[in-house]
C-alpha positions as CSV (number, residue, x, y, z in Angstrom):
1,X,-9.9,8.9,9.0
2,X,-8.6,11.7,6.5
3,X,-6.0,12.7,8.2
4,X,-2.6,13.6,6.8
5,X,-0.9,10.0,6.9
6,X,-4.7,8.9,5.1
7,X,-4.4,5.6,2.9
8,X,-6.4,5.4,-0.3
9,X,-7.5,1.9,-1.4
10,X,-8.7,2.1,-5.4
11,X,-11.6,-0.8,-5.5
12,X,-11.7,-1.5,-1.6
13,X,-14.5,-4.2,-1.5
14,X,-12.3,-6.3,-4.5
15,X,-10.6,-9.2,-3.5
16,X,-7.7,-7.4,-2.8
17,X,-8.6,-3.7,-1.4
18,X,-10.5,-5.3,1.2
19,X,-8.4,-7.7,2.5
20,X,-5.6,-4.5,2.6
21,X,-8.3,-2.2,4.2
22,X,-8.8,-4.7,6.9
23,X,-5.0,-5.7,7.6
24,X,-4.4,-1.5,7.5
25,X,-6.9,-0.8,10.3
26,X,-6.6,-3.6,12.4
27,X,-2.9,-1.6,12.6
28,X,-4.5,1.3,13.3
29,X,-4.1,2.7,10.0
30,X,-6.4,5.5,8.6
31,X,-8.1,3.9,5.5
32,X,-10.3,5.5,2.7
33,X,-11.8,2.8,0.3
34,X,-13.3,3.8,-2.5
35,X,-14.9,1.8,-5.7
36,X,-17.9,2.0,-8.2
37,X,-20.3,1.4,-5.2
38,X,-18.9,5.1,-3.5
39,X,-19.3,6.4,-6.4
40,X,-15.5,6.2,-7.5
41,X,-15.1,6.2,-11.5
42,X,-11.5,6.1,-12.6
43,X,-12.5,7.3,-16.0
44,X,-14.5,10.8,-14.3
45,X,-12.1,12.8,-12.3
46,X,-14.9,14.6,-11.0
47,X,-15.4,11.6,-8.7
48,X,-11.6,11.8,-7.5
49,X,-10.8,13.6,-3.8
50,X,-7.1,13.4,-3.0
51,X,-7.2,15.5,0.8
52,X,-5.3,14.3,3.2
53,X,-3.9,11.3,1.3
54,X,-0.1,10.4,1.4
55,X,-0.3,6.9,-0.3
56,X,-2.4,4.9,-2.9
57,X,-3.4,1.3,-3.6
58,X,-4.1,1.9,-7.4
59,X,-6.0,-1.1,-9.6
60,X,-7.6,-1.1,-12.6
61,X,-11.0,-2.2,-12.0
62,X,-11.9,-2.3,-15.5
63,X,-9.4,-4.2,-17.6
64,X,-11.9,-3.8,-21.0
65,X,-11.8,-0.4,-20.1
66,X,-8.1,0.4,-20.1
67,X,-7.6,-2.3,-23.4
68,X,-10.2,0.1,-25.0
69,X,-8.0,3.1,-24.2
70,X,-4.9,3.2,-25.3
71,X,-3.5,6.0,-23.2
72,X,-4.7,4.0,-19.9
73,X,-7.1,5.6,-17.0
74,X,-4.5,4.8,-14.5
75,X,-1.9,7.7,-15.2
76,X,-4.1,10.7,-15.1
77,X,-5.2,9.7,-11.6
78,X,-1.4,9.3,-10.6
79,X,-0.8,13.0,-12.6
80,X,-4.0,14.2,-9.9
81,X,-2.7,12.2,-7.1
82,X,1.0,13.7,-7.3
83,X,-0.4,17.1,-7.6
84,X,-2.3,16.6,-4.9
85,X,0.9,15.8,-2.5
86,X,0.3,11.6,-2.2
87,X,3.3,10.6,-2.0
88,X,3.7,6.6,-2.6
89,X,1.9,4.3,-4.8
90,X,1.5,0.4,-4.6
91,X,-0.2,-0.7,-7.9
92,X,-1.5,-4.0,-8.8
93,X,0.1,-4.9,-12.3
94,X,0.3,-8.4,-13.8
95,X,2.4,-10.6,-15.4
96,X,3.8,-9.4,-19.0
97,X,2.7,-6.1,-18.4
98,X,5.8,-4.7,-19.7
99,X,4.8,-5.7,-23.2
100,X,4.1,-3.0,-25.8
101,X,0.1,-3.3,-26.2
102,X,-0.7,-4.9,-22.4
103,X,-3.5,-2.6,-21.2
104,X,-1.5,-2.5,-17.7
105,X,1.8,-0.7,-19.2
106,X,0.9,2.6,-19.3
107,X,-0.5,2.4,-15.6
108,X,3.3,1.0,-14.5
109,X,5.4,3.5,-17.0
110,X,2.9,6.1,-14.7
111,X,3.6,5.2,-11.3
112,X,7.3,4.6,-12.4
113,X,7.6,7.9,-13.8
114,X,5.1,9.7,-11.2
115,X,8.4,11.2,-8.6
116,X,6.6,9.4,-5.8
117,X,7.7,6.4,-4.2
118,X,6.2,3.5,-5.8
119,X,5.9,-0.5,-5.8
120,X,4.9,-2.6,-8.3
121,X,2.7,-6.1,-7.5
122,X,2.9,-8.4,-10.6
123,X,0.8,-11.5,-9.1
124,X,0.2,-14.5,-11.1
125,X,-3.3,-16.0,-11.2
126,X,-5.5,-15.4,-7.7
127,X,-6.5,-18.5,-6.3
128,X,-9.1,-16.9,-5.3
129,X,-11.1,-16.9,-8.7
130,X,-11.7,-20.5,-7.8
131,X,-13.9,-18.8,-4.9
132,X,-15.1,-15.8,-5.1
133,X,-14.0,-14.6,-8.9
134,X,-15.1,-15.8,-12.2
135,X,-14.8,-19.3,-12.1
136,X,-16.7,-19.5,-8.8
137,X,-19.7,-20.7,-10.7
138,X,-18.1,-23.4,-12.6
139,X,-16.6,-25.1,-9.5
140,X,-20.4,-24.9,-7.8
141,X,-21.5,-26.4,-11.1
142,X,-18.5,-28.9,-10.3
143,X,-17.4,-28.4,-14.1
144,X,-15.2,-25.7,-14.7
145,X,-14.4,-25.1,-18.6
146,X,-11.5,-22.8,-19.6
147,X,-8.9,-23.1,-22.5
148,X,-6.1,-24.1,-19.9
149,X,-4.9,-27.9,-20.9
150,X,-2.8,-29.7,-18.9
151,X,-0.9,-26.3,-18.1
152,X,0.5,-25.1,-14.4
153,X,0.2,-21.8,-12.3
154,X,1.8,-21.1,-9.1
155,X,-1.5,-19.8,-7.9
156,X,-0.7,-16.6,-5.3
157,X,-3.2,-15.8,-2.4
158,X,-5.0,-13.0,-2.2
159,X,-3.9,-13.0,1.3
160,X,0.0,-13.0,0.4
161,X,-0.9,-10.1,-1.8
162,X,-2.6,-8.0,0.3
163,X,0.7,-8.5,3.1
164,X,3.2,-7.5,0.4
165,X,0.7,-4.0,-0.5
166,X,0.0,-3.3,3.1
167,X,4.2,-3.7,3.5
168,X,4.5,-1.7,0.2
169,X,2.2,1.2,1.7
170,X,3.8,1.1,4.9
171,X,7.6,0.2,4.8
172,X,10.1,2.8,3.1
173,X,12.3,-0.1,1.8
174,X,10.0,-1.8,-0.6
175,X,10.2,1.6,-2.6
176,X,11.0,1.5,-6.5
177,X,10.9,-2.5,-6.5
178,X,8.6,-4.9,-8.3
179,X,7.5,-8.3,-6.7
180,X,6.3,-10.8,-8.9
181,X,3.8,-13.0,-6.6
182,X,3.1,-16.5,-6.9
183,X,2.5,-19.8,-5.1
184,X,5.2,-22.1,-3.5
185,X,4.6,-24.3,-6.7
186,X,2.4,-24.9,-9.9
187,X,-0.7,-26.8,-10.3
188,X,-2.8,-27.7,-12.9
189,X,-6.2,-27.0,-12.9
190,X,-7.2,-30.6,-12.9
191,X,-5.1,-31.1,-9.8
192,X,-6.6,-27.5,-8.4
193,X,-10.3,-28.7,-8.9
194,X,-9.4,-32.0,-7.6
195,X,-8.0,-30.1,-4.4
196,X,-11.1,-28.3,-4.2
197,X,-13.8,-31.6,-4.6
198,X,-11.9,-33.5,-2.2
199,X,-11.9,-30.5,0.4
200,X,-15.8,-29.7,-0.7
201,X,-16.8,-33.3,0.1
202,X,-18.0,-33.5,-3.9
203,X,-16.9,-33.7,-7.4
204,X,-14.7,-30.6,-9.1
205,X,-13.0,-31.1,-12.2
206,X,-11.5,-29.5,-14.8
207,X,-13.0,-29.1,-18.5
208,X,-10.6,-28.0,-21.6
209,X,-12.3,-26.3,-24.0
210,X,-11.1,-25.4,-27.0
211,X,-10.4,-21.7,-27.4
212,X,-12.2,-20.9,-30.2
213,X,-15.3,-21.8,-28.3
214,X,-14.1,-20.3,-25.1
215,X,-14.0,-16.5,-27.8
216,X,-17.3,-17.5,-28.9
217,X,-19.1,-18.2,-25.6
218,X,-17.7,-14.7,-24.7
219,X,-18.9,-13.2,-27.2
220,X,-22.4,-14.5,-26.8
221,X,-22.2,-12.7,-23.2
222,X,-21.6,-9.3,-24.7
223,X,-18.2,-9.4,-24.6
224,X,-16.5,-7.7,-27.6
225,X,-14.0,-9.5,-30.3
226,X,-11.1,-8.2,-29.7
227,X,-11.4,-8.3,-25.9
228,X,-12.5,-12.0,-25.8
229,X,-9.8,-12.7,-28.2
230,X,-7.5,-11.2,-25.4
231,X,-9.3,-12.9,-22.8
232,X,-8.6,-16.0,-24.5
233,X,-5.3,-15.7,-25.3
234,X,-4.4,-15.1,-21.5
235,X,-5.7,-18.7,-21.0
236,X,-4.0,-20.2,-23.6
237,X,-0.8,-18.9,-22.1
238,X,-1.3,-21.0,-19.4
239,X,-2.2,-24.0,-22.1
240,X,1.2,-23.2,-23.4
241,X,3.3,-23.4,-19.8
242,X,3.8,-19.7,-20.4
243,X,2.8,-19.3,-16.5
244,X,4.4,-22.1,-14.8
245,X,7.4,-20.1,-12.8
246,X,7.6,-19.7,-9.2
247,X,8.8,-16.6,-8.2
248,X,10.2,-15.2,-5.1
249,X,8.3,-12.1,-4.8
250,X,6.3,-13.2,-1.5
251,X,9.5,-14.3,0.1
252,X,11.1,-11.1,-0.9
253,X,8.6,-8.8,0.3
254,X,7.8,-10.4,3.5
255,X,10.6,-12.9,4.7
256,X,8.6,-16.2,4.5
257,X,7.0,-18.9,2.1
258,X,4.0,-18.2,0.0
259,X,0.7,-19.2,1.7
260,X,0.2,-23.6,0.2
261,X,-3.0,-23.5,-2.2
262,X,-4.5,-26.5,0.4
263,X,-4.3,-24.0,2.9
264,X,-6.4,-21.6,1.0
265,X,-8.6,-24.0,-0.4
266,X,-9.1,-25.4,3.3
267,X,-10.1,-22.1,4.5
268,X,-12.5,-21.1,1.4
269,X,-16.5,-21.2,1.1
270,X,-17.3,-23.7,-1.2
């Protein structure tokens, strides 16, 4: 499996490296996952091993981390990777990430800059954190709080994303291009919880809370300041209809319609 046309996945049991893993080796692909349970650290190089790798999946698992660091963790992995001999990236941005103080820009301006072939994946909000991410625990609760409003996302599935970086890794012509992945069309997450109790069999809705209190409840969970202040603010984009656009990224990368959020929510475990 290390073999010279070897794929590295960067946090291969996340919601995305595994679902990329899988789609690689049922291809036959040779696949090397590695995360904090392998005993990958992107912040300790001494943890890195580059042999026999020609592309990367690159995330960064940690988005306190790279907020804390102002240089990023992503680009001296890419400055290892390239010396190494991989030869393509496909990393997992986000939206705005182009903006002066986002955590994510110095991991694009690396893999942009690297002299590899390189994609970049700006997805909009998973629909999977209604499932298995952070706001998993509210919709068992069947209140889920967040600072959203009556504000729409295009929710993207992790599914649709894991295609378009399987393609990315794979496919010569999705080099130097960056997809911006979202739904078919925006929801709000009254309408999403309502999607999800109806397909549950129970009641889901959606709590607004007001931000301030979203920073503070953070902050009681160990969160620091600044970070929950970002956190927040995030959220309050969507409050705002900051993060309402479809895009055609999916369509682009892989020649058909984003996956519908019923169909994800029909094939979920709630």
């Amino acid at each position: 499996m290390e073999g010279m046309e070897s794929i590295l996945i960067i946090g291969g049991t996340g919601k995305t490296g595994r679902r990329i893993a899988a789609r690689l080796r049922a291809a036959g692909r040779p696949v090397r996952t590695v995360s904090r349970r392998t005993g990958f650290d992107l912040g300790d190089p001494a943890t890195w091993s580059f042999d026999g790798v020609a592309a990367a999946y690159l995330i960064e698992p940690d988005l306190q981390a790279a907020a804390m660091n102002p240089d990023g963790r992503v680009p001296a992995f890419v400055a290892a990777a390239v010396a190494a001999g991989v030869g393509r990236f496909v990393l997992l941005s986000a939206g705005g990430a182009d903006a002066e103080h986002h955590p994510l820009r110095p991991a694009e301006q690396a893999v942009r800059g690297s002299g590899a072939g390189w994609t970049v994946l700006r997805p909009t909000w998973f629909a999977q954190n209604f499932s298995e991410g952070p706001w998993r625990a509210g919709v068992l609760s069947g209140s889920l709080s967040l600072p959203t409003g009556n504000g729409r996302v295009p929710f993207v599935d992790a599914e649709d994303i894991a295609a378009v970086a399987v393609a990315a890794l794979t496919e010569d012509h999705h080099d130097g291009r960056t997809y911006v992945l979202t739904g078919g069309r925006a929801i709000s997450f009254g309408e999403a919880t309502g999607i999800i109790g109806r397909a549950a069999g129970r009641t889901v809705r959606h709590v607004d809370i007001d931000p301030g209190a979203y920073t503070e409840r953070q902050v009681a969970d160990g969160v620091p300041l600044p970070i929950a202040q970002m956190f927040t603010g995030i959220l309050t984009a969507i409050r705002d209809g900051r993060d309402a656009v479809c895009a055609d990224g999916v369509e682009r990368a892989l020649g058909r319609a984003p996956r519908p959020f019923e169909e994800y929510v029909a094939a979920a475990d709630f």
